[in-house]
C-alpha positions as a Markdown table, in Angstrom:
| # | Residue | x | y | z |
|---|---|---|---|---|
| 1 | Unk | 26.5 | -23.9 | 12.5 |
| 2 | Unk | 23.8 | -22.8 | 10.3 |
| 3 | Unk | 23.8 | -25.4 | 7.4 |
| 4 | Unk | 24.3 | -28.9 | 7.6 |
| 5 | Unk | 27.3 | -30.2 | 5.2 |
| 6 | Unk | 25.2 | -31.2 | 2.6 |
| 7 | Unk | 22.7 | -28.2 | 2.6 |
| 8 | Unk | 22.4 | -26.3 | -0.7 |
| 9 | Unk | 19.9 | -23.4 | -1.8 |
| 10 | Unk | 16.6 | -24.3 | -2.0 |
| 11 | Unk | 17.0 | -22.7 | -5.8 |
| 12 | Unk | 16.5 | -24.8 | -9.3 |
| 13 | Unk | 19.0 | -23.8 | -11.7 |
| 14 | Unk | 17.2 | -21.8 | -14.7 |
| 15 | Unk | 17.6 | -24.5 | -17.6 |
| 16 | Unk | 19.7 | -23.0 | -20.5 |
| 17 | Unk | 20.9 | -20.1 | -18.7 |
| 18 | Unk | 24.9 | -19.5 | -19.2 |
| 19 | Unk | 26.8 | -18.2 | -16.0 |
| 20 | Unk | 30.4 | -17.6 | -16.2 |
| 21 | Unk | 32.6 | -18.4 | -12.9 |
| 22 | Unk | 35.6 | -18.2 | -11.5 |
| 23 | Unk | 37.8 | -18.4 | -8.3 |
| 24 | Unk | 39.3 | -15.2 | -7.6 |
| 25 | Unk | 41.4 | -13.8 | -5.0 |
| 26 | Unk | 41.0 | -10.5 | -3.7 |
| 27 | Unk | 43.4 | -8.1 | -1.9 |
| 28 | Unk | 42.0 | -6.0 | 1.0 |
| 29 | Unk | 42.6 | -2.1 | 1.7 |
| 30 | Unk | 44.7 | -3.7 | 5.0 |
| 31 | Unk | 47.1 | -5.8 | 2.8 |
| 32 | Unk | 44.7 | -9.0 | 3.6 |
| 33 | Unk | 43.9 | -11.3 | 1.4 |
| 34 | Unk | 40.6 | -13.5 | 0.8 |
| 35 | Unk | 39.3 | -15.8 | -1.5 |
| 36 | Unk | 36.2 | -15.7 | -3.6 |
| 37 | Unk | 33.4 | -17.3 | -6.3 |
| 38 | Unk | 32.8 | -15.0 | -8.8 |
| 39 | Unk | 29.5 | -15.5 | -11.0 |
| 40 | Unk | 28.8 | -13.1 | -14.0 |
| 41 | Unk | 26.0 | -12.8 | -15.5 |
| 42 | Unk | 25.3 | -14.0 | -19.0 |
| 43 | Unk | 22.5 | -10.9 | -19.6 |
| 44 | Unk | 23.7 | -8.3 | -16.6 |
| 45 | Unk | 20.8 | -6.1 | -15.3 |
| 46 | Unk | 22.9 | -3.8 | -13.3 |
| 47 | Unk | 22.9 | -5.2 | -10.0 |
| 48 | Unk | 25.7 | -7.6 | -8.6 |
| 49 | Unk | 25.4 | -8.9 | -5.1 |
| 50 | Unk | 28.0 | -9.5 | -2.4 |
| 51 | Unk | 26.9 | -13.0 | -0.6 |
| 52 | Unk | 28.2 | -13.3 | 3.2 |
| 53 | Unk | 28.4 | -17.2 | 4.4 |
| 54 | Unk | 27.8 | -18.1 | 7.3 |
| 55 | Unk | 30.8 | -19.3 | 10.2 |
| 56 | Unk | 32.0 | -21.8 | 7.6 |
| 57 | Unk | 32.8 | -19.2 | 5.6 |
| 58 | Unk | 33.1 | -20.0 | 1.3 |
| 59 | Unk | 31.3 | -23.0 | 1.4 |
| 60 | Unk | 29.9 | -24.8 | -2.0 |
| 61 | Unk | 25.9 | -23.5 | -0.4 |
| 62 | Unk | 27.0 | -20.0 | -1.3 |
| 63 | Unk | 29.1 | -20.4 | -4.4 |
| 64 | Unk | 25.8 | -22.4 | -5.5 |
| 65 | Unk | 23.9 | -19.3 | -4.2 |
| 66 | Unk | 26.0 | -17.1 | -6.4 |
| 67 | Unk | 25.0 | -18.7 | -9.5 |
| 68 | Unk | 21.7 | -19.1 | -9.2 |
| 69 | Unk | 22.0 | -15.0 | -8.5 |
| 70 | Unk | 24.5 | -14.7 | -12.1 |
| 71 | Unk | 21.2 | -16.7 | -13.9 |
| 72 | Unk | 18.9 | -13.9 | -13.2 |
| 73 | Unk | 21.7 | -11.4 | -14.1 |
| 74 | Unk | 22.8 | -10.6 | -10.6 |
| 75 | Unk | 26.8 | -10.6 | -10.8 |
| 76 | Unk | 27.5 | -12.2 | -7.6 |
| 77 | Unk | 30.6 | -12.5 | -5.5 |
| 78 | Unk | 30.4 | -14.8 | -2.7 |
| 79 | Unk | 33.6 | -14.3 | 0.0 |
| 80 | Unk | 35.3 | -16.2 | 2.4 |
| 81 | Unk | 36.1 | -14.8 | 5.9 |
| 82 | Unk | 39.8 | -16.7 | 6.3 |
| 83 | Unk | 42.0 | -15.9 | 4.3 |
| 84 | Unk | 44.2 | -14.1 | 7.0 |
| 85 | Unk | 43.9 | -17.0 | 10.0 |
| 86 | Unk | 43.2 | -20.2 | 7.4 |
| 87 | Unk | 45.0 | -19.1 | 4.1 |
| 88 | Unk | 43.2 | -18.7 | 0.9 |
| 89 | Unk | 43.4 | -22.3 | -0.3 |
| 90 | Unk | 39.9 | -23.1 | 0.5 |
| 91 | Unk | 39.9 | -26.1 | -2.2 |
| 92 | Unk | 42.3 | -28.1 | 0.6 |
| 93 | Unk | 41.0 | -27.1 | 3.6 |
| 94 | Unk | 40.2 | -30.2 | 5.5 |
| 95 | Unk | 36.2 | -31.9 | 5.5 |
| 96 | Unk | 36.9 | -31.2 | 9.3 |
| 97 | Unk | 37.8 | -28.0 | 9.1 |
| 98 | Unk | 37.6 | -25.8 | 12.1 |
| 99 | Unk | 36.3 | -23.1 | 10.9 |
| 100 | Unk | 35.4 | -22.8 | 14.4 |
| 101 | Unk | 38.7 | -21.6 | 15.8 |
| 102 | Unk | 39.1 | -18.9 | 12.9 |
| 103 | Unk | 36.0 | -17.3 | 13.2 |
| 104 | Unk | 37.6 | -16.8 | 17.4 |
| 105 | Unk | 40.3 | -14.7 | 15.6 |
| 106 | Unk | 37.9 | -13.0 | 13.1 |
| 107 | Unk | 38.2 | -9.4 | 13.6 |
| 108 | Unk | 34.8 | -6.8 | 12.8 |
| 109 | Unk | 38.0 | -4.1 | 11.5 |
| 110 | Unk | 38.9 | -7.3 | 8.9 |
| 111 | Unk | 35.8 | -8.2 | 7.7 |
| 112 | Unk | 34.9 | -4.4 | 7.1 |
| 113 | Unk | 37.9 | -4.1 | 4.8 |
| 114 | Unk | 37.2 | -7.2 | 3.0 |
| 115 | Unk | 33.1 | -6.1 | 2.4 |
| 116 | Unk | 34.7 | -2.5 | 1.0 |
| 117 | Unk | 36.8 | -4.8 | -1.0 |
| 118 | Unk | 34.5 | -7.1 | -2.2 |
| 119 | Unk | 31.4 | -3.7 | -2.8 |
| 120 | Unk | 34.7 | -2.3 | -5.4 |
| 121 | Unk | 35.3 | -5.6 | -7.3 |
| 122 | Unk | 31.5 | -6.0 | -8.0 |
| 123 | Unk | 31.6 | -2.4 | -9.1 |
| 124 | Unk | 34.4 | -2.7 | -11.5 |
| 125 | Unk | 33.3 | -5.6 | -13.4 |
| 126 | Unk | 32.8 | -3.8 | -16.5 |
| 127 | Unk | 30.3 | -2.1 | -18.7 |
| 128 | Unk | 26.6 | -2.6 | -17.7 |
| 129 | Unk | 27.7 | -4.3 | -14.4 |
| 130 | Unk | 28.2 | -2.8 | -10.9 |
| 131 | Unk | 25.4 | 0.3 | -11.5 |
| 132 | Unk | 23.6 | -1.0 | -8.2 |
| 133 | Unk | 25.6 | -3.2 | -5.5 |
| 134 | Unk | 24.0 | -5.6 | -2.5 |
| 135 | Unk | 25.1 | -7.5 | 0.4 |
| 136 | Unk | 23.4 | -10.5 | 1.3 |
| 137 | Unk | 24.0 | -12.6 | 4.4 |
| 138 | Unk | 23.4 | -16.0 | 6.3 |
| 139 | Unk | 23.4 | -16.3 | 10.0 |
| 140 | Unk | 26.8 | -14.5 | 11.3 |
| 141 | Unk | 26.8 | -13.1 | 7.3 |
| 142 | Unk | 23.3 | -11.9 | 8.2 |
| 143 | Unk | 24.5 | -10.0 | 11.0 |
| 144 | Unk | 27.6 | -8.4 | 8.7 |
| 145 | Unk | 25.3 | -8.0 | 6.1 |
| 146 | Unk | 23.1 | -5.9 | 8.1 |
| 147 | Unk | 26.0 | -3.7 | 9.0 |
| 148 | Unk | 27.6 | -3.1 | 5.5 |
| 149 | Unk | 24.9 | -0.5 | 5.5 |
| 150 | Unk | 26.9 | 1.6 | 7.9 |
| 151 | Unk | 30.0 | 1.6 | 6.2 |
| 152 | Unk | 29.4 | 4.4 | 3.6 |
| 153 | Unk | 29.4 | 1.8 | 0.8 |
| 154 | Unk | 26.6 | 3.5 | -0.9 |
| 155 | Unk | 24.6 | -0.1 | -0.7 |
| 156 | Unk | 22.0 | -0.2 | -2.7 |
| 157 | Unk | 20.4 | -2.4 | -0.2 |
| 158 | Unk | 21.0 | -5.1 | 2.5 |
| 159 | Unk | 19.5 | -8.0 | 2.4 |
| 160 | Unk | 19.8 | -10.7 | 5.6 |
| 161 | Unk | 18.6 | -14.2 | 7.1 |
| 162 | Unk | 18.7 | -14.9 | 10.6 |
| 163 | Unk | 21.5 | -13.1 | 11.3 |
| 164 | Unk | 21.9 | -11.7 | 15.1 |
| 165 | Unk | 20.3 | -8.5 | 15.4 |
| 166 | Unk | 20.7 | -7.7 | 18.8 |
| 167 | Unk | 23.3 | -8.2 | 21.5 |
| 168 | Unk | 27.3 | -8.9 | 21.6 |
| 169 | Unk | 28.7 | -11.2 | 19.2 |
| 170 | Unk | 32.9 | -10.8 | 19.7 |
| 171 | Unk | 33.4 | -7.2 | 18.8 |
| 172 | Unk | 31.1 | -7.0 | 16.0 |
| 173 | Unk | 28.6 | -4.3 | 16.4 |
| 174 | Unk | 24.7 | -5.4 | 17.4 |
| 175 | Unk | 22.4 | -4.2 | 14.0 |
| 176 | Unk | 19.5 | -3.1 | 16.2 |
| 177 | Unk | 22.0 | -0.1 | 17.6 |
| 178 | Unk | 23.6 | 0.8 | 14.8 |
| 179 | Unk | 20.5 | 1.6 | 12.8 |
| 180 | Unk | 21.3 | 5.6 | 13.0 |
| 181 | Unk | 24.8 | 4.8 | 10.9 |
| 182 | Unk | 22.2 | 2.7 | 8.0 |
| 183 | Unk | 22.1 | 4.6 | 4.6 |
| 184 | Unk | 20.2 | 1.8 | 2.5 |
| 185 | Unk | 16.8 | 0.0 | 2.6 |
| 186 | Unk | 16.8 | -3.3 | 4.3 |
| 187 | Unk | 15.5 | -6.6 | 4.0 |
| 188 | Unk | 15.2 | -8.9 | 7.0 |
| 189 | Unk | 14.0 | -12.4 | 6.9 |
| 190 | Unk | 13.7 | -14.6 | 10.6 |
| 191 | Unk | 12.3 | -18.1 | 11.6 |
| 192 | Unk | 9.0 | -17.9 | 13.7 |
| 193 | Unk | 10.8 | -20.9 | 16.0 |
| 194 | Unk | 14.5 | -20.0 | 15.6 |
| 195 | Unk | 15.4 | -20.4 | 19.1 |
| 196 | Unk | 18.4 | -18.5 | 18.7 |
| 197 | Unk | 16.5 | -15.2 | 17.7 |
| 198 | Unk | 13.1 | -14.6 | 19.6 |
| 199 | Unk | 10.2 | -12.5 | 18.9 |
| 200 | Unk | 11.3 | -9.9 | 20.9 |
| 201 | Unk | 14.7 | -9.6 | 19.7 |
| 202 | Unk | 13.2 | -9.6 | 15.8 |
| 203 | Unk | 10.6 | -6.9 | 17.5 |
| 204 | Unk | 13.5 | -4.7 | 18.5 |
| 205 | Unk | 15.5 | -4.6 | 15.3 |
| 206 | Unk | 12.3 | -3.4 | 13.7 |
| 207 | Unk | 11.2 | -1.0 | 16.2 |
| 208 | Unk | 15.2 | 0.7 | 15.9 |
| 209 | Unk | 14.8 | 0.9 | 12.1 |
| 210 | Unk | 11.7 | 2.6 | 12.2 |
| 211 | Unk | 13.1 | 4.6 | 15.0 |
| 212 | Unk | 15.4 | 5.6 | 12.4 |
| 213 | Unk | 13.3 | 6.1 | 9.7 |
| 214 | Unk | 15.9 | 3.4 | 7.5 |
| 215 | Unk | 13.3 | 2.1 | 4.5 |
| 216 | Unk | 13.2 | -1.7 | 6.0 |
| 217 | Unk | 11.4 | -4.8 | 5.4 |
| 218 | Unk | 11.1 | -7.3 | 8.5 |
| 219 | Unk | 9.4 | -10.6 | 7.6 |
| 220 | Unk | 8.8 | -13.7 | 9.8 |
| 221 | Unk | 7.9 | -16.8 | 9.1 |
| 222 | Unk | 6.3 | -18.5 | 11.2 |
| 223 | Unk | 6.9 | -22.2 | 12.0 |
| 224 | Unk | 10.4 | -21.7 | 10.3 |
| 225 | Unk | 13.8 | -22.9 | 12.0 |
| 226 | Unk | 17.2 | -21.2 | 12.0 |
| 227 | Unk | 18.3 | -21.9 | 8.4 |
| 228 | Unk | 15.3 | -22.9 | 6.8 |
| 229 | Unk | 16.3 | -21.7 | 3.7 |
| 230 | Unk | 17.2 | -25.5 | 2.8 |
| 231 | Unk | 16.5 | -27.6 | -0.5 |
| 232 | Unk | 16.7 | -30.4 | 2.5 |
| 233 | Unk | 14.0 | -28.4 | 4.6 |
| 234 | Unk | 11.1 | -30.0 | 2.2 |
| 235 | Unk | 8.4 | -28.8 | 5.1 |
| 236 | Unk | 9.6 | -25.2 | 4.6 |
| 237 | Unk | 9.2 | -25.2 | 1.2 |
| 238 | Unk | 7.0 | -22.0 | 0.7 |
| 239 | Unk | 8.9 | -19.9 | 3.0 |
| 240 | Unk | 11.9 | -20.5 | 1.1 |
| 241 | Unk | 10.1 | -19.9 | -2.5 |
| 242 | Unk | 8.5 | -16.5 | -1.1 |
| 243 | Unk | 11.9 | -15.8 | 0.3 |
| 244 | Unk | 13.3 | -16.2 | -2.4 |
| 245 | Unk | 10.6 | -13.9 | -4.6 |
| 246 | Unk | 11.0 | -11.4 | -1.7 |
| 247 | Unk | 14.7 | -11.1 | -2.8 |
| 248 | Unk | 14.7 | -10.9 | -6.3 |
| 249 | Unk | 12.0 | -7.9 | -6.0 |
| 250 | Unk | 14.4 | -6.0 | -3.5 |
| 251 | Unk | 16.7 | -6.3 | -5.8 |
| 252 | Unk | 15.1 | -5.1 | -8.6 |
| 253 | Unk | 13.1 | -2.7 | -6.7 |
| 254 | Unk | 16.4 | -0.8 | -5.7 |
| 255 | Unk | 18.3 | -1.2 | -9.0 |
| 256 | Unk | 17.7 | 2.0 | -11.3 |
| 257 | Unk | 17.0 | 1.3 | -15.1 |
| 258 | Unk | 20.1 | 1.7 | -17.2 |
């Protein structure tokens, strides 16, 4: 797992800013079905971000996530992966949920057509909204994140942390080899002692983008565990705050003025 329970984004909430949310429920190009958080911006700059959990799928770290993106006028639409296995009633899933077991019958072909999905929803939210879209993603999100930039989404970026970039993870495609399919700039953020993703796996993902001349950004921070990005990881503090920064300048740096 890649949060504790309890875990939330290591992001204060902007005092006086106005985010308008909402539960939505979104139909997939395959006939499935997936729920959603939905945060709009109060002053929209353009951008809007898709946010990919981690194995838990919509859990309240990323719904807080999405509006902390909505108060710096990224629209943000954070997704859960279950809808299909789980049904799209995440309010009564269990505390114990298994989210386990699902993510075993979580298909790469399903969670392609819920990213399209998700990339068109964000698009279509109206006037000033949708002119630049995102994908940003968590541990297995990190991973899917990395590989919306191969599905002709015309991303305006992809954004990931300490998601898998190398190796076989079910059937869903390793990032490092699918670098040649990659048609937007990305942003990669790892943990110096995440066991889970060593050096030379990091080393490799980098060395395939450049390969592949893909614009990329590959940062590691050293000292940092698998899902530092943690109000609870207090001794990670500055990774998390220049993280963050690193973020918000992608963002912006790869969302064209109006």
């Amino acid at each position: 797992m890649c949060f504790d329970l309890d875990s939330r984004p290591p992001i204060a909430p902007i005092a006086g800013a106005a985010v308008d949310s909402q539960e939505v429920v979104i139909r997939a190009g395959d006939g499935g079905r997936f729920a959603a958080l939905l945060a709009r911006a109060e002053r929209p700059t353009g951008a809007g971000i898709i946010v990919l959990p981690d194995v838990r799928g919509l859990h309240p770290y990323y719904e807080e996530l999405a509006l902390r993106f909505a108060e710096v006028g990224v629209d943000a639409l954070a997704i859960d992966y279950f809808g299909r296995t789980a049904g799209i009633g995440i309010r009564e899933r269990p505390t114990d949920f298994d989210f386990m077991a699902h993510v075993g019958e979580t298909r790469y072909s399903n969670l392609s057509w819920d990213v399209r999905a998700a990339a068109e929803h964000v698009r279509n939210l109206g006037p000033g909204r949708g002119r630049s879209v995102f994908v940003i993603g968590f541990c297995f999100g990190g991973r899917l994140a990395f590989l919306a930039n191969t599905l002709g989404l015309g991303l305006a970026g992809s954004i990931g942390f300490y998601g898998w970039p190398v190796g076989a993870r079910g059937d869903i495609p390793a990032p490092a080899d699918s670098t040649g399919l990659m048609a937007g700039p990305v942003l990669a953020m790892f943990g110096g002692a995440d066991r889970g993703i060593p050096a030379e796996a990091v080393e490799a993902f980098e060395d395939a983008l450049a390969a592949t001349a893909v614009p990329h950004e590959v940062v590691t921070y050293p000292g940092a565990p698998h899902s530092f990005f943690d109000r609870k990881a207090e001794d990670f503090a500055d990774a998390s705050a220049d993280a963050w920064a690193r973020v918000l300048s992608f963002i912006r740096a790869n969302t064209p003025p109006a």
